[in-house]
HTML snippet that shows the backbone in 3Dmol.js (N, CA, C, O; Angstrom):
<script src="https://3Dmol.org/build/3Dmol-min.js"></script>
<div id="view" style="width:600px;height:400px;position:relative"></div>
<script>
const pdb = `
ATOM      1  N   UNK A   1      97.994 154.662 152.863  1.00  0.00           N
ATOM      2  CA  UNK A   1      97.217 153.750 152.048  1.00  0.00           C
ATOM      3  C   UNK A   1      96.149 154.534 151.306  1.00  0.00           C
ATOM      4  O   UNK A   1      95.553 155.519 151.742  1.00  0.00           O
ATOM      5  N   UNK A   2      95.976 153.891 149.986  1.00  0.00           N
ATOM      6  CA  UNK A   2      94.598 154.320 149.141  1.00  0.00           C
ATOM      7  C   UNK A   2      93.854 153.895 149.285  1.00  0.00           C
ATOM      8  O   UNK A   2      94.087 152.872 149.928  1.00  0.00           O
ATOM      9  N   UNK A   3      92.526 154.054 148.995  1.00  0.00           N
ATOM     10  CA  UNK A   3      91.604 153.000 149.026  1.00  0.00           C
ATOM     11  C   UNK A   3      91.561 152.868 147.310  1.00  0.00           C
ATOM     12  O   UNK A   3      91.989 153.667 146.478  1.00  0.00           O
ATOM     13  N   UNK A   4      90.941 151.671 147.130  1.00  0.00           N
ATOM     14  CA  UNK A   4      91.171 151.033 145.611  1.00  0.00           C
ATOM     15  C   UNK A   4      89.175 151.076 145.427  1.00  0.00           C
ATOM     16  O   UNK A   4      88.794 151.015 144.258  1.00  0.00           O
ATOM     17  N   UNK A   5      88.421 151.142 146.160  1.00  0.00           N
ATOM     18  CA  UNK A   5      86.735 151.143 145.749  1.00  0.00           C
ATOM     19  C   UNK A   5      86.594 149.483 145.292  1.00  0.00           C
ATOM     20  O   UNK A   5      85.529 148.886 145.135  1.00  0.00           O
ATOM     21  N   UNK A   6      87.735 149.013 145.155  1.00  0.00           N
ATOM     22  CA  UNK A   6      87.092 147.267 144.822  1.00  0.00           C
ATOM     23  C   UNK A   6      86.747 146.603 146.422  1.00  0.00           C
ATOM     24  O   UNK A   6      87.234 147.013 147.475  1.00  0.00           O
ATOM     25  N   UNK A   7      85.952 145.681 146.289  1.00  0.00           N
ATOM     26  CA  UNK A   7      85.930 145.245 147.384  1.00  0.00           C
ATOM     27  C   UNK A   7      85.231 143.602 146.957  1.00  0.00           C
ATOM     28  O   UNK A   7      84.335 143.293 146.172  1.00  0.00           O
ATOM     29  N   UNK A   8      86.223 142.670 147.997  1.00  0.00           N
ATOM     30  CA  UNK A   8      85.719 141.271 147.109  1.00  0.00           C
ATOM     31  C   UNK A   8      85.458 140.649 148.354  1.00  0.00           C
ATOM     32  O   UNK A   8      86.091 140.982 149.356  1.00  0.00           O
ATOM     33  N   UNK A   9      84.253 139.448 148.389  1.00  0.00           N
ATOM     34  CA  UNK A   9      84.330 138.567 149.492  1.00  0.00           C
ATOM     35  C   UNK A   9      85.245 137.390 149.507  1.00  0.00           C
ATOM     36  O   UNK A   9      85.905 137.119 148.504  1.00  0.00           O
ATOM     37  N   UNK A  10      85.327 136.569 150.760  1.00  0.00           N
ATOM     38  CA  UNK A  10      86.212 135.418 150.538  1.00  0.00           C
ATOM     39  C   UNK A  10      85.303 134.518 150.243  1.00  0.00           C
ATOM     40  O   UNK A  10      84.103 134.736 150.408  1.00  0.00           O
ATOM     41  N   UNK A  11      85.994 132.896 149.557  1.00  0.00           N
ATOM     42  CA  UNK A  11      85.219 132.257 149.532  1.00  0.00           C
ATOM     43  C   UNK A  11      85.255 131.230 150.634  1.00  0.00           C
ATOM     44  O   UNK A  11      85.847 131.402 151.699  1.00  0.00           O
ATOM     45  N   UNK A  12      84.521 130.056 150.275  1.00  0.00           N
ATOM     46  CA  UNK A  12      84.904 129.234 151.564  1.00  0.00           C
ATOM     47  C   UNK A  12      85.580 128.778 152.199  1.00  0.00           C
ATOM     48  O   UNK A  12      85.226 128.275 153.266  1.00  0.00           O
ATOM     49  N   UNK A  13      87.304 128.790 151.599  1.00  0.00           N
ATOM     50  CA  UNK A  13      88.398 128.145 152.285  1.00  0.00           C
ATOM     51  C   UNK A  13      88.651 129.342 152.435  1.00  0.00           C
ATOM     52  O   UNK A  13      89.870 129.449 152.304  1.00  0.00           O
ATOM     53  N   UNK A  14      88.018 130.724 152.721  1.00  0.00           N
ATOM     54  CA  UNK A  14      89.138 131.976 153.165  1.00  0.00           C
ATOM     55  C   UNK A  14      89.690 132.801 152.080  1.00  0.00           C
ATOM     56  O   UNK A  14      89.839 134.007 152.279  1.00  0.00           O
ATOM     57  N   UNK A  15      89.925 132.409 151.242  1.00  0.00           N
ATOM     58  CA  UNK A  15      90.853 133.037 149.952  1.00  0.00           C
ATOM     59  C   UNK A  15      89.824 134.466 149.177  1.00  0.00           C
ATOM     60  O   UNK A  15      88.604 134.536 149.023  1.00  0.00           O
ATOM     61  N   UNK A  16      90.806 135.358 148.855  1.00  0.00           N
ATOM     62  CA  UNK A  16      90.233 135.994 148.681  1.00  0.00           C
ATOM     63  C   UNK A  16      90.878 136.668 146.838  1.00  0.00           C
ATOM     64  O   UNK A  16      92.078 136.941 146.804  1.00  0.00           O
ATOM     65  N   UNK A  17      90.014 136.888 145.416  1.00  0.00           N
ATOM     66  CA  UNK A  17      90.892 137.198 144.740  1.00  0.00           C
ATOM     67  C   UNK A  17      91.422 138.386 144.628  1.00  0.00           C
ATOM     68  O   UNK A  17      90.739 139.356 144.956  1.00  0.00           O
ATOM     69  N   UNK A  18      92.726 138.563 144.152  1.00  0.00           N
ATOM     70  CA  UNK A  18      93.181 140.444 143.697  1.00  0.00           C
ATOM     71  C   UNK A  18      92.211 140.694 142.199  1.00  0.00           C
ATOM     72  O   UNK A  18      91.963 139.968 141.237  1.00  0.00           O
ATOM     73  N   UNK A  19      92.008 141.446 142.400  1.00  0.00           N
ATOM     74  CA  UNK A  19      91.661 141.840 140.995  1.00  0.00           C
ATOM     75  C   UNK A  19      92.945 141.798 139.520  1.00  0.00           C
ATOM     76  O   UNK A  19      94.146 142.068 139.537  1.00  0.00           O
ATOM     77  N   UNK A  20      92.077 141.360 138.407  1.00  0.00           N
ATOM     78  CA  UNK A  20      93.370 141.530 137.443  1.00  0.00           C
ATOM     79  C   UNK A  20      94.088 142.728 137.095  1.00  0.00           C
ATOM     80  O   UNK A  20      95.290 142.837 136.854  1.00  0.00           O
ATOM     81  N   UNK A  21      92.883 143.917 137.105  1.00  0.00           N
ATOM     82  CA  UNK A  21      93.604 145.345 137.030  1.00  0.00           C
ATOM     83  C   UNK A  21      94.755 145.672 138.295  1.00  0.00           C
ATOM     84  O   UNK A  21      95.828 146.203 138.007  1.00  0.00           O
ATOM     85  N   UNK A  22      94.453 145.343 139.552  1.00  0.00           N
ATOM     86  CA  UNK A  22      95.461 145.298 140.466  1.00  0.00           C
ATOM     87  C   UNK A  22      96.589 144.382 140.329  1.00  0.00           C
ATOM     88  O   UNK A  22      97.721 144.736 140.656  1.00  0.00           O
ATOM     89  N   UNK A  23      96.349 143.270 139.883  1.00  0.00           N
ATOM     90  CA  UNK A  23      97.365 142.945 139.319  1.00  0.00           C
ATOM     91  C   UNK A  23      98.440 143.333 138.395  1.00  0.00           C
ATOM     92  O   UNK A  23      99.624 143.532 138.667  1.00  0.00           O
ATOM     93  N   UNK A  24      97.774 143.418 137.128  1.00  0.00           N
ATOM     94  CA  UNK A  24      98.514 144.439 136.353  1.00  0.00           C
ATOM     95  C   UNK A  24      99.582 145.315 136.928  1.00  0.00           C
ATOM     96  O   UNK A  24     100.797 145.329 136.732  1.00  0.00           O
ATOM     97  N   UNK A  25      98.526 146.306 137.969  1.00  0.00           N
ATOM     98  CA  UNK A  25      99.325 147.684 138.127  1.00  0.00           C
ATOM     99  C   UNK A  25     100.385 147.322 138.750  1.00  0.00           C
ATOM    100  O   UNK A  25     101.432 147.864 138.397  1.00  0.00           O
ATOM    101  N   UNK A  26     100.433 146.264 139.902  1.00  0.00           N
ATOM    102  CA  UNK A  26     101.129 146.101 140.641  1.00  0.00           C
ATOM    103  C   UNK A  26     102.261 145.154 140.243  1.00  0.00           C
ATOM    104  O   UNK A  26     103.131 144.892 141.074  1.00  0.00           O
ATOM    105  N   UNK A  27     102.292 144.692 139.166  1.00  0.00           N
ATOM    106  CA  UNK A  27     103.288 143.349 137.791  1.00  0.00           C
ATOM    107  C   UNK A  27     103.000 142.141 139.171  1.00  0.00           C
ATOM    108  O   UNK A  27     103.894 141.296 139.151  1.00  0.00           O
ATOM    109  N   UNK A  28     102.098 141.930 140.180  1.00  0.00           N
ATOM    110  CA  UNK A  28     101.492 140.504 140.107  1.00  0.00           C
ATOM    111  C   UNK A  28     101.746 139.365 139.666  1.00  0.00           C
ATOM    112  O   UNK A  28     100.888 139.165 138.806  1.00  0.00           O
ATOM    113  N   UNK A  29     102.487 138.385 139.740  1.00  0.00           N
ATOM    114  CA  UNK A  29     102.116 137.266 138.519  1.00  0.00           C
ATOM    115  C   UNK A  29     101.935 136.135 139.239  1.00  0.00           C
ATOM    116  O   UNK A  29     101.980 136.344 140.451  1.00  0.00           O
ATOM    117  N   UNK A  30     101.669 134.548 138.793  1.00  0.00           N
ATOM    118  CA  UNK A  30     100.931 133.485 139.211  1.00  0.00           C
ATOM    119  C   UNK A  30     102.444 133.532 140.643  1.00  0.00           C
ATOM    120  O   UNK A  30     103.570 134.024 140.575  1.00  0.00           O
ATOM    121  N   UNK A  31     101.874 132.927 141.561  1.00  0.00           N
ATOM    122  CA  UNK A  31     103.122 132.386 142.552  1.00  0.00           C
ATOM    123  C   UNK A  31     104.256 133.123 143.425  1.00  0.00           C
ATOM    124  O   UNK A  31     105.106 132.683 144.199  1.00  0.00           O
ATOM    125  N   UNK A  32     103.870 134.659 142.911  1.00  0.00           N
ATOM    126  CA  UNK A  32     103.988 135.872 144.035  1.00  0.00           C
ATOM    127  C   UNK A  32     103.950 135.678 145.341  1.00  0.00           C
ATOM    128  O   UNK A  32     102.839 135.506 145.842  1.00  0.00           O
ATOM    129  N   UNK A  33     105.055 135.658 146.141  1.00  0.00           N
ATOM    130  CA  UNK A  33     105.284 135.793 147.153  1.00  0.00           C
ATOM    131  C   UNK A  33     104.725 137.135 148.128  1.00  0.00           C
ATOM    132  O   UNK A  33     105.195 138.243 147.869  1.00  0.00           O
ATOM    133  N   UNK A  34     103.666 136.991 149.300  1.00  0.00           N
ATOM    134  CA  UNK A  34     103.830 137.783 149.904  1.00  0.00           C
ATOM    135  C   UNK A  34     103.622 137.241 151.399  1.00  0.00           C
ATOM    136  O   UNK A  34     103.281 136.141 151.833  1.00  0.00           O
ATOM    137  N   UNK A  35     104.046 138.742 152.157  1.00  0.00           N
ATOM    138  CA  UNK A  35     104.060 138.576 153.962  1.00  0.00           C
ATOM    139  C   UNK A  35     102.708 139.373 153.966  1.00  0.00           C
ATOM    140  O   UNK A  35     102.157 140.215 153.257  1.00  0.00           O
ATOM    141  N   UNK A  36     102.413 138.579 155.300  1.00  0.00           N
ATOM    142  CA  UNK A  36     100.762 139.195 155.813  1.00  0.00           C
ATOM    143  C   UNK A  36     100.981 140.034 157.329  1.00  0.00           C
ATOM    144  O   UNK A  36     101.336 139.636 158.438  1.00  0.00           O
ATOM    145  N   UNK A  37     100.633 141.239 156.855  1.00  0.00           N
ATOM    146  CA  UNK A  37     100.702 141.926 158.382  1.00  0.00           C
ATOM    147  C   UNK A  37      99.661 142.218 158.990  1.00  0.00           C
ATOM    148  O   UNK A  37      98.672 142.166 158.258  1.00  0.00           O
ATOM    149  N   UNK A  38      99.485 142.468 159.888  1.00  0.00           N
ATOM    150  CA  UNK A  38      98.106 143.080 160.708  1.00  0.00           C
ATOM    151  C   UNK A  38      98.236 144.302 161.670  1.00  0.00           C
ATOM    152  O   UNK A  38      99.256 144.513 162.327  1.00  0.00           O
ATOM    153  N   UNK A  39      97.295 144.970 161.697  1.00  0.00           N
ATOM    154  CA  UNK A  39      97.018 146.619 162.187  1.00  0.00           C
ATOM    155  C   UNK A  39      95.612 146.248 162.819  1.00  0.00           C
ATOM    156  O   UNK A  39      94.746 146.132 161.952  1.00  0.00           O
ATOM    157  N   UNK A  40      95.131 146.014 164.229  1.00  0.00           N
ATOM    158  CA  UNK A  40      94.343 146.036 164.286  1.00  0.00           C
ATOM    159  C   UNK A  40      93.267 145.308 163.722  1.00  0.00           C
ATOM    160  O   UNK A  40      93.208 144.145 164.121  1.00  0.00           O
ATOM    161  N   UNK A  41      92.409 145.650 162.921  1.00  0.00           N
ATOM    162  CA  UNK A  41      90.982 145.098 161.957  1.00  0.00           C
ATOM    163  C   UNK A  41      91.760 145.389 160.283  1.00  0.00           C
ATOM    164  O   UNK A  41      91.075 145.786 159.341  1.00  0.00           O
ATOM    165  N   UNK A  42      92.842 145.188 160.190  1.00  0.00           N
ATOM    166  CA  UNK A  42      93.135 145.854 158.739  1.00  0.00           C
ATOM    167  C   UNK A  42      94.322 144.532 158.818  1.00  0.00           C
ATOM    168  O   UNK A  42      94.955 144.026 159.745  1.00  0.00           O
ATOM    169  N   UNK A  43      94.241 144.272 157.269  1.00  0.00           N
ATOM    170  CA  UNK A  43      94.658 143.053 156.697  1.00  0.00           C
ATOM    171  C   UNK A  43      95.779 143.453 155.905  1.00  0.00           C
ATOM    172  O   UNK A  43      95.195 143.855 154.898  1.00  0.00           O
ATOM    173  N   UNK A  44      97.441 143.668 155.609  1.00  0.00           N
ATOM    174  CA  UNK A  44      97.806 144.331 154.506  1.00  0.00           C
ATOM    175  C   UNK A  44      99.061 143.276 153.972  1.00  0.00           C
ATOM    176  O   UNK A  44      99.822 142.517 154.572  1.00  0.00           O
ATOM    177  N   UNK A  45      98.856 143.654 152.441  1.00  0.00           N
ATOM    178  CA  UNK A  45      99.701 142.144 151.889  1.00  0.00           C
ATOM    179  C   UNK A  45     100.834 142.654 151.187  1.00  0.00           C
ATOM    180  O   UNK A  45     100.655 143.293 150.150  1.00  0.00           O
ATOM    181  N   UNK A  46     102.144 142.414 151.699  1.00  0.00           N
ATOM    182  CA  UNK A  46     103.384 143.222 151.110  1.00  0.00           C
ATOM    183  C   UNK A  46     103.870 142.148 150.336  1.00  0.00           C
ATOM    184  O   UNK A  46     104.025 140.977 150.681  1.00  0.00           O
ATOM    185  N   UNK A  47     104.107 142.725 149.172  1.00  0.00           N
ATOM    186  CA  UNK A  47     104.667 141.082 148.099  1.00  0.00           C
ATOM    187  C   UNK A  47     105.998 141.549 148.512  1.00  0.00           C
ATOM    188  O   UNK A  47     106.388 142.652 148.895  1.00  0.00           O
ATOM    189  N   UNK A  48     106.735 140.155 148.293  1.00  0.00           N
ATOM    190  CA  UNK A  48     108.354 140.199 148.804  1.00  0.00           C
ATOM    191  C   UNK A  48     109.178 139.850 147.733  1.00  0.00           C
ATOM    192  O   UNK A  48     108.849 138.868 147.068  1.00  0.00           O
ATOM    193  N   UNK A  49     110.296 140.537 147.410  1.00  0.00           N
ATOM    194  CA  UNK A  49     111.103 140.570 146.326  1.00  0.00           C
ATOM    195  C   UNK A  49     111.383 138.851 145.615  1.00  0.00           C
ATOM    196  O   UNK A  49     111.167 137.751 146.124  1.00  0.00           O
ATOM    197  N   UNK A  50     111.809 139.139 144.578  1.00  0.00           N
ATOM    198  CA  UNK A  50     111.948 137.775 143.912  1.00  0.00           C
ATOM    199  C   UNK A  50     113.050 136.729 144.180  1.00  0.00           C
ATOM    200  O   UNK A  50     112.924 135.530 143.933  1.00  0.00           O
ATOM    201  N   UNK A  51     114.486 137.493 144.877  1.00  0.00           N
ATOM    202  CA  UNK A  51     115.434 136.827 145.100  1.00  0.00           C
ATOM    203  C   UNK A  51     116.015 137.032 146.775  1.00  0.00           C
ATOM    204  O   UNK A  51     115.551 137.855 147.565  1.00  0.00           O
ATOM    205  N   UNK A  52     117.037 136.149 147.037  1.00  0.00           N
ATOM    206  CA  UNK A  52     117.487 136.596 148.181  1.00  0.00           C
ATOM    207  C   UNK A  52     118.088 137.904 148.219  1.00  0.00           C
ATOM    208  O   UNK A  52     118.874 138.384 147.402  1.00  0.00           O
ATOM    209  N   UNK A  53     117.551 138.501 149.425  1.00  0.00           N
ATOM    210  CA  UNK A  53     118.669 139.924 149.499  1.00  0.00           C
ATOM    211  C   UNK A  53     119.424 139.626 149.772  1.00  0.00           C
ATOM    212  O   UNK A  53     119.248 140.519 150.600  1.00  0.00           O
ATOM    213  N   UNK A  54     120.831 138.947 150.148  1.00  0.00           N
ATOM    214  CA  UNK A  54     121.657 138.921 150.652  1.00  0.00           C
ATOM    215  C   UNK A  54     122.434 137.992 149.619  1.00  0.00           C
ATOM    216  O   UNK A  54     123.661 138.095 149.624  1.00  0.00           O
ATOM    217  N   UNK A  55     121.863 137.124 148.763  1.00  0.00           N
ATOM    218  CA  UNK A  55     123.096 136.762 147.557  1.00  0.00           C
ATOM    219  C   UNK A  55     122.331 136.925 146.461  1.00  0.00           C
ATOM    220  O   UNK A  55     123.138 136.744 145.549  1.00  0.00           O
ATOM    221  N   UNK A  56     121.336 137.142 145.998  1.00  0.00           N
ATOM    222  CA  UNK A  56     120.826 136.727 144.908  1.00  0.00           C
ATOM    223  C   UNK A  56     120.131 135.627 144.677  1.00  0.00           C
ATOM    224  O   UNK A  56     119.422 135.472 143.683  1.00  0.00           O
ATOM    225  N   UNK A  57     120.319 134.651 145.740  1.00  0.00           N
ATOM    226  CA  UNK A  57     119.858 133.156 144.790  1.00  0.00           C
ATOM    227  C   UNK A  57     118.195 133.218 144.684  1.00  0.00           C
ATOM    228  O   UNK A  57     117.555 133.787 145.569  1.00  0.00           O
ATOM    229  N   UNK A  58     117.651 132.701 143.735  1.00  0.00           N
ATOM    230  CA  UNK A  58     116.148 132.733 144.049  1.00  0.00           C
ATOM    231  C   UNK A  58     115.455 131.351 143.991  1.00  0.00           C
ATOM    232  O   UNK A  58     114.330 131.161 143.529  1.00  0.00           O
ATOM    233  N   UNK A  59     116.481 130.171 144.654  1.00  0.00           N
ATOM    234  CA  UNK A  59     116.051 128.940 144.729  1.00  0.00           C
ATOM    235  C   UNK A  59     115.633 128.928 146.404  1.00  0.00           C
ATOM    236  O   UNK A  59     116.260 129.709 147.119  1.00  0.00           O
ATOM    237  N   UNK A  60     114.884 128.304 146.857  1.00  0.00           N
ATOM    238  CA  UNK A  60     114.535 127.562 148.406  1.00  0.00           C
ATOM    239  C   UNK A  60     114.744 129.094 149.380  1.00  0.00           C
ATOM    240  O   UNK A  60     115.485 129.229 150.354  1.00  0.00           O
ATOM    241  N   UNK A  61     113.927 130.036 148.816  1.00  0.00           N
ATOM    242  CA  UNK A  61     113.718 131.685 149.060  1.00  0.00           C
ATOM    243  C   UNK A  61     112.525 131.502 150.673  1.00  0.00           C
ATOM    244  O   UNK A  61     111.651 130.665 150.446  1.00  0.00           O
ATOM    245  N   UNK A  62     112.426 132.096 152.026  1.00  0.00           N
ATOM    246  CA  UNK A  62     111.510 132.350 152.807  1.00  0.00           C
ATOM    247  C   UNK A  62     111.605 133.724 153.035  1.00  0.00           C
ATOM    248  O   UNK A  62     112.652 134.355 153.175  1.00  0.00           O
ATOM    249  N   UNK A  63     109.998 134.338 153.079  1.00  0.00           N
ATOM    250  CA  UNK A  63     109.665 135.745 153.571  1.00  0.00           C
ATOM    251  C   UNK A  63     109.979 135.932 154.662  1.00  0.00           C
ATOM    252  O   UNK A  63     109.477 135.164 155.483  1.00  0.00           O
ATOM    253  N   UNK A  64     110.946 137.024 155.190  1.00  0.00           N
ATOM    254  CA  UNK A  64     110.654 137.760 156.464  1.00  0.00           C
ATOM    255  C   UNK A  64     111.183 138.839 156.123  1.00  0.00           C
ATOM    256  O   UNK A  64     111.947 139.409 155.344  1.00  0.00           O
ATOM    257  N   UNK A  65     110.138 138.968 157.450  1.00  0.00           N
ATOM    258  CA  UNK A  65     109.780 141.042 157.200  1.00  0.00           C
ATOM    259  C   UNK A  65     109.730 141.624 155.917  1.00  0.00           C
ATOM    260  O   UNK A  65     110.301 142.704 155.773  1.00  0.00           O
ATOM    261  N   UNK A  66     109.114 141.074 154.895  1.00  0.00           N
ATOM    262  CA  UNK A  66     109.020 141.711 153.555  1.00  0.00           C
ATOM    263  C   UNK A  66     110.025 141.155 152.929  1.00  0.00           C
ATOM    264  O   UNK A  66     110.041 141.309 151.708  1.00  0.00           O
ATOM    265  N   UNK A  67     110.890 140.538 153.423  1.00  0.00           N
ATOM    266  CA  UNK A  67     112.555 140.231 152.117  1.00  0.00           C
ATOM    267  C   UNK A  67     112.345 138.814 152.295  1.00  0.00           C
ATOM    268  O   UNK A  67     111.830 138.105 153.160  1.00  0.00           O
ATOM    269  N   UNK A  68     113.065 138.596 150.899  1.00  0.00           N
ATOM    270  CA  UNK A  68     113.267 137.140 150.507  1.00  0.00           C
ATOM    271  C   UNK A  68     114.377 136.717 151.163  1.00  0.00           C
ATOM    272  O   UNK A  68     115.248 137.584 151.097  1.00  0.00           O
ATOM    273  N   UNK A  69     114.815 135.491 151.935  1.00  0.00           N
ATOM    274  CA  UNK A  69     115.914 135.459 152.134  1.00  0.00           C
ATOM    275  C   UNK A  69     116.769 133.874 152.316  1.00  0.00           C
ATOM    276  O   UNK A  69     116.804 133.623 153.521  1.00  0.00           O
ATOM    277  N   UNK A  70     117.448 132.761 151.498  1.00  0.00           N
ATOM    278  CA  UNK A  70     117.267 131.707 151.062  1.00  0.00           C
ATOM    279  C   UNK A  70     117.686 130.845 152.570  1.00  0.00           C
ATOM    280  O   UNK A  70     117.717 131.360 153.688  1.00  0.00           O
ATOM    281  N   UNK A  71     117.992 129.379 152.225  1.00  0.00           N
ATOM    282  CA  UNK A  71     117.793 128.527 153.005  1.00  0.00           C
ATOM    283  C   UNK A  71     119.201 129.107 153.498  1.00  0.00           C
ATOM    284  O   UNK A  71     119.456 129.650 154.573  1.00  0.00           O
ATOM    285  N   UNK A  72     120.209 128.789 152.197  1.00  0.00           N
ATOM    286  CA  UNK A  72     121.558 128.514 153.015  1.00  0.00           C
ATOM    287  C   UNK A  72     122.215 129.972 153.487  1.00  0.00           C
ATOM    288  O   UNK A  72     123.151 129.940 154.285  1.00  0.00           O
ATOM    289  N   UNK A  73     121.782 131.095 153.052  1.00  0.00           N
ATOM    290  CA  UNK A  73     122.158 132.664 153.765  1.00  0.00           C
ATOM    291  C   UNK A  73     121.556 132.123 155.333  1.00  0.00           C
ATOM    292  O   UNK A  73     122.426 132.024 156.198  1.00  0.00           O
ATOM    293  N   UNK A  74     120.390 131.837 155.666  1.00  0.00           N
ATOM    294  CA  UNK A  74     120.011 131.871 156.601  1.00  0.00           C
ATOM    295  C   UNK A  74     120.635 130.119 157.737  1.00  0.00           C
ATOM    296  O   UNK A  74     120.240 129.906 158.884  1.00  0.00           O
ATOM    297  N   UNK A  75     121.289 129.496 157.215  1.00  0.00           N
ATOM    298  CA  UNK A  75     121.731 128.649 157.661  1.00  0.00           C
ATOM    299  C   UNK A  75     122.939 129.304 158.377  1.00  0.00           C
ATOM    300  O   UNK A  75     123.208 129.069 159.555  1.00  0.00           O
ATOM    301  N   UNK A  76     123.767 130.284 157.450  1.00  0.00           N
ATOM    302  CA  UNK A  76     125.098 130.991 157.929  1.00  0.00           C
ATOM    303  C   UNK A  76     124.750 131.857 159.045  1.00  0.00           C
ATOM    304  O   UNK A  76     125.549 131.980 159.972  1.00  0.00           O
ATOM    305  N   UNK A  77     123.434 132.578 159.047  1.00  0.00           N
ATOM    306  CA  UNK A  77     123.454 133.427 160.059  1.00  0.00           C
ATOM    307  C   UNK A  77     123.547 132.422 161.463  1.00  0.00           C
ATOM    308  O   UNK A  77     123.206 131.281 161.777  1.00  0.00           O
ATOM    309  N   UNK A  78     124.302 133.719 162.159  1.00  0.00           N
ATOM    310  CA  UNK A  78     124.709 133.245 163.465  1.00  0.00           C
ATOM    311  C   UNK A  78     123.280 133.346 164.573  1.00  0.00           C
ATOM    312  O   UNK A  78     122.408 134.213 164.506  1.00  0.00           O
ATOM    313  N   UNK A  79     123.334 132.373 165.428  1.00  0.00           N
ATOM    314  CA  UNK A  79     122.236 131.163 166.739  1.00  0.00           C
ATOM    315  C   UNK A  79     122.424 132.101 167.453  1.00  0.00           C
ATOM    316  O   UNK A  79     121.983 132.100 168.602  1.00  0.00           O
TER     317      UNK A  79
END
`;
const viewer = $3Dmol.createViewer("view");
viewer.addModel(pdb, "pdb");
viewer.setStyle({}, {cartoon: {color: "spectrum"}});
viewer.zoomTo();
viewer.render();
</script>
């Protein structure tokens, strides 16, 4: 990890903003999906791809472990 020198507080419901330059760098956009991990005292936010890995679809999409992965792929996987 880098450190970025920005540093923002949350506000009262918790939320906290990215910056727009981090945005930018990172192509960011409104409704970005990400997974929240934790290390200890360290907070880190992995955005998760746009479609399912496993067909493509990018309708009714849930995060795990970093990948997108849709309703009905995950309906097929085997109990």
């Amino acid at each position: 990890m880098k450190p970025t020198g920005i540093i923002r507080k949350t506000d009262v419901l918790g939320r906290i903003v990215i910056p727009v330059e981090l945005r930018r760098t990172l192509s960011i956009q409104a409704w970005d999906q990400f997974e929240i991990f934790t290390d200890g005292k360290t907070v880190i936010l992995s955005k998760c791809d746009a479609a399912c890995i496993l067909c493509g679809n990018k309708d009714d999409t849930k995060c795990f472990k970093g990948k997108l992965v849709c309703v009905s792929c995950i309906d097929e996987m085997p109990k």
